[in-house]
C-alpha positions, -999 to 999 in steps of 0.1 A, spaced: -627 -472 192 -593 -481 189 -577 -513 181 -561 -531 209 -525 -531 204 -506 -566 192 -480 -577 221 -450 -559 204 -466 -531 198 -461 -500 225 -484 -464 224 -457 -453 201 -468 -472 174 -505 -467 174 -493 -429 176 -474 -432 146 -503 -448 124 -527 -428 136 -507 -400 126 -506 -409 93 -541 -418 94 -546 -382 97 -583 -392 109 -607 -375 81 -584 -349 65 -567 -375 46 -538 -395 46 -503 -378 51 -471 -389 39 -444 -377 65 -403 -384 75 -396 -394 109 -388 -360 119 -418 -347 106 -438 -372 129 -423 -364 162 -423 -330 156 -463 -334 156 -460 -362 191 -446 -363 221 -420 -387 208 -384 -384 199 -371 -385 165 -350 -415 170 -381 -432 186 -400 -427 157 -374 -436 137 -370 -471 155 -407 -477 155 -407 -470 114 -388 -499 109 -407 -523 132 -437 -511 116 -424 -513 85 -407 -549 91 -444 -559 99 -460 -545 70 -482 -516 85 -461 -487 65 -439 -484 38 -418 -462 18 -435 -436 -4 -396 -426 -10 -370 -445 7 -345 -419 0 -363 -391 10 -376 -412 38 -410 -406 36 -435 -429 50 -470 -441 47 -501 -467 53 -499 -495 39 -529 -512 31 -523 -537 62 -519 -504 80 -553 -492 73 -569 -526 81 -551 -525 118 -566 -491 123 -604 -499 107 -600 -529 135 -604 -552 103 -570 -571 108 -569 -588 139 -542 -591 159 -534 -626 155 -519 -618 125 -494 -594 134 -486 -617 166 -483 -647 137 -459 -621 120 -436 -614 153 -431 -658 153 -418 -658 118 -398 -627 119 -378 -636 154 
């Protein structure tokens, strides 16, 4: 089942981790690019939805300057259901 999505959070973003979840073949680390080529999303979408993502702590950098995303450990609790969403609706009210 998946987890219900926090009130800033739109498909895109529950696409996005769970493409990196890469269910159980692993983990991936990918570029935005990368990403939307495998979605029906746009590049600059993706992009854009990185860095909210990012801002709330469910991905990070594996190389910023090759801008290559993945999980973060937050990430993987979302996605296991074990962070609940008050906390990333907690994280929206400090961040706006």
């Amino acid at each position: 089942m998946q987890p219900q999505l926090a009130s800033w959070m739109t498909p895109v973003d529950r696409d996005i981790l769970e493409q990196l979840k890469n269910d159980d073949c692993g983990e991936l680390v990918l570029t935005p690019r990368v990403i939307s080529a495998n979605l029906d999303w746009g590049r600059q979408t993706v992009r854009d939805h990185l860095m909210v993502l990012r801002q709330h702590n469910l991905v990070e950098y594996h190389d910023e300057d090759a801008a290559l995303y993945r999980l973060s450990d937050r990430g993987r609790a979302w996605l296991r259901g074990d962070l609940p969403n008050e906390d990333l609706e907690d994280d929206e009210e400090t961040d706006g």
